[in-house]
C-alpha positions in Angstrom: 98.4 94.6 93.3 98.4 97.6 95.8 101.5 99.8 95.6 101.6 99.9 98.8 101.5 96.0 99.5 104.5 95.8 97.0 106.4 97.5 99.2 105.9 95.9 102.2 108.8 96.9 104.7 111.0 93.3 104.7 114.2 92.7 103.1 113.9 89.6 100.6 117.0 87.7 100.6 117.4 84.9 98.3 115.9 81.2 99.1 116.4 77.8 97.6 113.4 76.6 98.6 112.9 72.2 98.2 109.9 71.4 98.2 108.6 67.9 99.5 108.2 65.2 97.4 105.0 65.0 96.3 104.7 67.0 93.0 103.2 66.8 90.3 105.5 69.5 88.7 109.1 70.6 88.9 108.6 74.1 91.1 108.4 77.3 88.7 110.0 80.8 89.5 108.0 83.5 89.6 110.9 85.6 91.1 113.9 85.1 92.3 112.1 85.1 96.1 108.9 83.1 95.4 108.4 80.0 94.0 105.4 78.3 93.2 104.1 74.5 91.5 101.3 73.4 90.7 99.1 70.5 92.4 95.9 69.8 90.3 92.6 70.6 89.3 89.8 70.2 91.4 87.0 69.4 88.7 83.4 70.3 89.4 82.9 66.4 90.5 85.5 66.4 93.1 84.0 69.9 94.2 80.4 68.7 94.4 82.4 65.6 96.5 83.4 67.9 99.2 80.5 69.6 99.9 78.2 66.2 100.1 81.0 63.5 102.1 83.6 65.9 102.5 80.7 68.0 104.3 80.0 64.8 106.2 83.5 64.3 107.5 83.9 67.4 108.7 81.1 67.6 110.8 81.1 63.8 112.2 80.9 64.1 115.7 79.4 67.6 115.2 76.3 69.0 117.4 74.8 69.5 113.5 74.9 67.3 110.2 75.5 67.8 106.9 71.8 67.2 106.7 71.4 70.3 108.8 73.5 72.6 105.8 72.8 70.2 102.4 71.6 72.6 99.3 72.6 76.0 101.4 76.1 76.1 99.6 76.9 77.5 96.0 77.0 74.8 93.4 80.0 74.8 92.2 80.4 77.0 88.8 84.5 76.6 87.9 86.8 73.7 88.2 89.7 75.5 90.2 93.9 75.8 89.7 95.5 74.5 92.9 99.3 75.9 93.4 101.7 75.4 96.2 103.5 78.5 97.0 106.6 79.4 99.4 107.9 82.6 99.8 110.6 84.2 102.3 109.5 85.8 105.3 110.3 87.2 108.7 110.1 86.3 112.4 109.8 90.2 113.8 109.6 88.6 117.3 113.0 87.2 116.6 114.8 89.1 113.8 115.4 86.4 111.5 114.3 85.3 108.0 112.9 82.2 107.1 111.0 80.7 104.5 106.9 80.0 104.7 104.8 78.1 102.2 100.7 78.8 101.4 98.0 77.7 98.9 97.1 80.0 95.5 93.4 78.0 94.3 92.6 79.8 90.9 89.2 79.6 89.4 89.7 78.0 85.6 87.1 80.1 84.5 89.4 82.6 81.7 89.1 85.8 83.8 91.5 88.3 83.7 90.5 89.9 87.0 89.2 87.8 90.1 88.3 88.6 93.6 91.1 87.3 96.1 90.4 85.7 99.4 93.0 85.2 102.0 92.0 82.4 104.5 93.3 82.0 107.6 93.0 78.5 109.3 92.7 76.7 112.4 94.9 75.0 114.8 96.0 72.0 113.3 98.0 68.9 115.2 99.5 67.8 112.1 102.4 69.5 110.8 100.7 69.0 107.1 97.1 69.9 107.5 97.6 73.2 106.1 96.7 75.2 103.0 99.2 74.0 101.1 98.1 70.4 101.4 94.5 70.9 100.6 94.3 67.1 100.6 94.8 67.4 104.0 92.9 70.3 105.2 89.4 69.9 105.1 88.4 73.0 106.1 90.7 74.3 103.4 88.8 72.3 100.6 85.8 73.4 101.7 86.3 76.9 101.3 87.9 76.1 97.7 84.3 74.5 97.3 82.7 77.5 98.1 84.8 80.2 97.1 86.9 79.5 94.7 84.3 77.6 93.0 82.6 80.6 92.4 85.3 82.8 90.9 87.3 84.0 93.9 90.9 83.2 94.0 91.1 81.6 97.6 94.6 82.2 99.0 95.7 80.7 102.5 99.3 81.1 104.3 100.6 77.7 106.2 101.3 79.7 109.6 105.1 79.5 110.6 105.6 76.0 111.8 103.7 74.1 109.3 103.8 73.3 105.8 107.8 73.4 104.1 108.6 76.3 107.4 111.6 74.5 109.9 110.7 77.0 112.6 108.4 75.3 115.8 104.5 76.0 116.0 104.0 79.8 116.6 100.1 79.2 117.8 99.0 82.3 118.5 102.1 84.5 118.2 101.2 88.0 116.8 103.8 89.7 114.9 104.9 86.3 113.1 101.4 85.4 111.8 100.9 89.3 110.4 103.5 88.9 108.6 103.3 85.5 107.3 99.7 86.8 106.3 101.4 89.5 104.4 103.9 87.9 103.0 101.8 85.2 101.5 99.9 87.9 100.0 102.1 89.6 98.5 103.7 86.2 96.9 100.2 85.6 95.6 100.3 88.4 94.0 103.1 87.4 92.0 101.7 84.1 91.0 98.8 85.8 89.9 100.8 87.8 87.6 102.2 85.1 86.1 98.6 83.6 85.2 97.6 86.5 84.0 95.2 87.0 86.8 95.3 90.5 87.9 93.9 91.3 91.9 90.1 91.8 92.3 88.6 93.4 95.8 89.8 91.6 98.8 88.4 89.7 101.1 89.3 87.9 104.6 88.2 84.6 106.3 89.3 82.6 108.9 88.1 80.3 111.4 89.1 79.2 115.2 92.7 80.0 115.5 92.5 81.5 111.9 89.9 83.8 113.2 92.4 85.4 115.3 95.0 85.4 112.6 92.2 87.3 110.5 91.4 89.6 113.0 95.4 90.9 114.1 96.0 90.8 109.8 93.2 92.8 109.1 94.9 95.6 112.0 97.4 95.0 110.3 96.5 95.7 107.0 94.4 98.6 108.0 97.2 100.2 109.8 99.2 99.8 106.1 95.9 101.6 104.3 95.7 98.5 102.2 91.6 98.6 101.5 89.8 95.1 102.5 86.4 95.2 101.1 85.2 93.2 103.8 86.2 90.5 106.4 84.4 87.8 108.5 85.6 85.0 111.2 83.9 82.2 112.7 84.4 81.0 116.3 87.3 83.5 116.7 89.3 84.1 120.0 90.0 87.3 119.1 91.3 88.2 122.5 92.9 84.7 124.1 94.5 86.1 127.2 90.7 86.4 128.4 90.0 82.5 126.4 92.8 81.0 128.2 91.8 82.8 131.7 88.3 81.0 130.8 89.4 77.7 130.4 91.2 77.6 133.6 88.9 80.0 136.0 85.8 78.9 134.9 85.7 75.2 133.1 82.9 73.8 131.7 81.5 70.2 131.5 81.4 71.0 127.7 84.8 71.8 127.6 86.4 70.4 124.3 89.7 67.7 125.3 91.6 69.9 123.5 92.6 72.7 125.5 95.5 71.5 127.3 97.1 71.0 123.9 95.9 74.0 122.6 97.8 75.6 125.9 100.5 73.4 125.7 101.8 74.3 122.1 101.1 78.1 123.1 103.5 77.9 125.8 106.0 76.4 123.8 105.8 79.1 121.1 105.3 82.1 123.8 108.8 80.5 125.0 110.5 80.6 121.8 109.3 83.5 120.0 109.3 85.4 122.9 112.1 83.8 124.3 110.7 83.2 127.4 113.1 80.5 128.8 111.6 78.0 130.8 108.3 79.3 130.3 106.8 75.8 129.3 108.4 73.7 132.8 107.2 76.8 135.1 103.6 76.8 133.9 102.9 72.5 132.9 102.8 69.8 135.8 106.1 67.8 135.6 104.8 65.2 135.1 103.0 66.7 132.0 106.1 68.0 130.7 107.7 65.7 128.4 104.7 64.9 126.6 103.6 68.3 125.9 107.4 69.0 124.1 107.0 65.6 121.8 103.8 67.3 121.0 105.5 70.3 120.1 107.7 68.7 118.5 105.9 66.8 116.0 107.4 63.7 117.9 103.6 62.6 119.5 100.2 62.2 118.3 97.5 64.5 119.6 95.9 61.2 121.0 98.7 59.8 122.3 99.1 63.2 124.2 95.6 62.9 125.3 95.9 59.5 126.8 99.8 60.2 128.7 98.1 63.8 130.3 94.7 65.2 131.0 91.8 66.9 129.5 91.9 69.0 132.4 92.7 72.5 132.1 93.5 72.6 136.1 94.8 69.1 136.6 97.3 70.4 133.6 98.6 73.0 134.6 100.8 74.5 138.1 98.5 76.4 140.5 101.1 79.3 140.8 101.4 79.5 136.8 97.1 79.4 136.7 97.2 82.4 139.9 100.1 84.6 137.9 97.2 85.2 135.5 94.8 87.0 137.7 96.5 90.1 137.6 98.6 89.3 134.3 101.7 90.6 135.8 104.3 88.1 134.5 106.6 88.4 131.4 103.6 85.6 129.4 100.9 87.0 130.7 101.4 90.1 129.2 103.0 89.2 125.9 99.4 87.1 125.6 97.0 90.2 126.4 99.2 91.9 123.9 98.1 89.4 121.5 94.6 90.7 121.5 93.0 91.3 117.8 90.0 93.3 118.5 91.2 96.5 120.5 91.3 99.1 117.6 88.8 101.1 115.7 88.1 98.9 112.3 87.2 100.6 109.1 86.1 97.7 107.7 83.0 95.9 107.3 83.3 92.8 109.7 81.1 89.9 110.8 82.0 87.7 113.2 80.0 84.5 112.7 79.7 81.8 116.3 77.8 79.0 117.7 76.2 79.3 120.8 77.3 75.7 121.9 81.3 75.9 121.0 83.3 74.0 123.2 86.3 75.9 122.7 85.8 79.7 122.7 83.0 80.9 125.8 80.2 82.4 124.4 81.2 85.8 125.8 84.5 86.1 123.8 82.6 85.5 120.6 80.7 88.4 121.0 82.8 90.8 122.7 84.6 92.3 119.7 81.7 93.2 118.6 79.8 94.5 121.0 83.3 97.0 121.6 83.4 97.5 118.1 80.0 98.8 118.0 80.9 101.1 120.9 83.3 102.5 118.8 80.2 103.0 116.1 82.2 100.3 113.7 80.1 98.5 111.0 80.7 94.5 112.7 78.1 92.2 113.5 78.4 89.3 115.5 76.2 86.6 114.0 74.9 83.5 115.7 74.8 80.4 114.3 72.1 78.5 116.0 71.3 77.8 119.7 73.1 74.0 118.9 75.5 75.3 116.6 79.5 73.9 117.7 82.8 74.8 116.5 82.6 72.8 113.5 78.8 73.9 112.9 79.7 77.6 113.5 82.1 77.4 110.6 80.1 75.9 107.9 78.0 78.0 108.7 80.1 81.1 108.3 80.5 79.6 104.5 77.0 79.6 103.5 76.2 83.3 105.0 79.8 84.6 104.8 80.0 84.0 100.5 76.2 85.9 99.7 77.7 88.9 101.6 80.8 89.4 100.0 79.5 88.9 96.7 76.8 92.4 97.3 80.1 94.0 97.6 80.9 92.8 93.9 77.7 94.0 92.8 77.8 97.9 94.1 
């Protein structure tokens, strides 16, 4: 692994990590900060499974089918290694260390050197659906389909909040994610080692949510001169001060039912991380309130939520919180436009992969980085999808295209 990387600036104190109770083996050390156990083998059956009714699931409900994609992905070459990991990390935003857990997927295919993915997911409303359940996350076991599948170790950090982490949701909070990203790479590194499996070129993905995440670690990396052969995102809100100022200036009647819990949870973090005390009651209609914290929480369902509020952005929220964005002069505000992941000149080869029919990120923001990148005379593309392509669409999409690309950067 990079030198560099290694010596990543955060102090590792020591963590007795428990783990829940689902494994399959007692947790191994790799060192005295990381530990790591394994899951199970995806076999080349189960693989082929995911990408035929796992394909189908995901995209129920979808503006496209499986139909739509069927044949376009890799068949799958390599059964594949599954290991939870969980490592110690920091919350820069609040000074503290915590611990974070992530997914190592290892090709079983006797290499001694392997290109490494790091995937960055979507919002989830399930503390669980994460990486490190793969079970769980079906966007996750879809890119161990098509990645790891193929020889690349697919890594993917459980953002703070999720997975074995006892800190709350931090949706969308910058500094925490980087260094969860980091930090789960880094531990990967070290579970690598221990299979023998040295670090290839790597690579970034991420989608929704994770699309962001990809976008402020691959700064981030950058500004570390830690070389990332390339990077893609699919349906990324890149900057989310302008997505949230979206969903409340200028709904849609496409508008996804999601986006008052998407805002919710982000107001919640934004008040802890940032300690912005009573962030969350200044911004969410009383009557609003008490539901959006036991969502929070992990005390309510996302549909329970749904059916005690609204799927209206501006029936959600107060009409002096939704006005103190227009100029962005309040504490939130500005701690959001400062969340931004697109605002720097990138040295790295980037696509940014969208559908022109998502009903969560405006067709504008999907294209914006990199139409400033390309002022900026920056090698990123922003690729459509399809004129009916959705969220869901725009990602499985991003699979098929994203996987032929990387690999020409193997071949050169």
């Amino acid at each position: 692994m990079r030198k560099n990387l290694l010596l990543t600036t955060v102090t590792y104190l020591l963590f007795a990590v428990a783990i829940s109770s689902c494994r399959k083996e007692s947790p191994v050390p790799v060192q005295p900060v990381v530990t790591w156990q394994y899951i199970e083998t995806y076999d080349l059956q189960k693989l082929n499974q995911i990408l035929n009714v796992g394909l189908e699931e995901f995209l129920a409900g979808s503006s496209m089918k499986a139909s739509d994609f069927r044949g376009q992905f890799a068949v799958p070459e390599y059964p594949v290694k599954l290991y939870r990991v969980t490592y110690p990390t920091l919350v820069p935003e609040l000074g503290i260390s915590t611990v974070a857990s992530g997914l190592v997927a290892i090709p079983d295919n006797g290499r001694d050197s392997m290109p490494v993915i790091s995937y960055q997911h979507g919002t989830v409303m399930l503390k669980t659906a994460c990486p490190s359940n793969p079970d769980s996350s079906l966007e996750t076991r879809l890119m161990i389909a098509q990645f790891a599948s193929q020889g690349y170790v697919v890594i993917g950090p459980d953002f703070i909040g999720l997975g074995v982490s006892d800190q709350p949701h931090s949706d969308f909070v910058r500094l925490t994610t980087e260094q969860a990203c980091i930090d789960m790479l880094n531990a990967a590194d070290k579970v690598l080692k221990e299979q023998k499996v040295k670090m290839g070129p790597l690579f970034l993905h991420g989608w929704s949510q994770g699309g962001w995440a990809t976008m402020t670690f691959l700064r981030r990396l950058e500004a570390m001169n830690i070389h990332v052969t390339a990077a893609s995102t699919a349906c990324a809100p890149a900057d989310f001060f302008a997505t949230m100022d979206s969903w409340i200036n200028n709904p849609q009647p496409g508008d996804s039912p999601v986006l008052t819990a998407i805002i919710s949870n982000c107001l919640y973090s934004y008040q802890y991380y940032n300690q912005l005390n009573g962030l969350a009651s200044s911004a969410i209609r009383p009557e609003f309130l008490q539901a959006s914290k036991d969502l929070y929480n992990w005390n309510m369902y996302f549909i329970t939520f749904l059916e005690k509020t609204t799927i209206h952005v501006r029936d959600f929220l107060r009409p002096d919180f939704m006005s103190s964005g227009n100029i962005a002069s309040t504490p939130f505000w500005q701690a959001l436009d400062n969340s931004q992941a697109y605002r720097w000149r990138c040295h790295t080869p980037l696509r940014m992969y969208y559908g022109e029919t998502d009903s969560f990120i405006p067709l504008f923001i999907s294209t914006l980085p990199a139409a400033y990148q390309n002022q900026l005379g920056c090698n990123t593309l922003a690729v459509s999808a399809g004129a009916i392509a959705d969220h869901s669409a725009g990602y499985v999409y991003s699979l098929i295209h994203a996987k032929p690309w990387f690999d020409g950067f193997l071949h050169k």
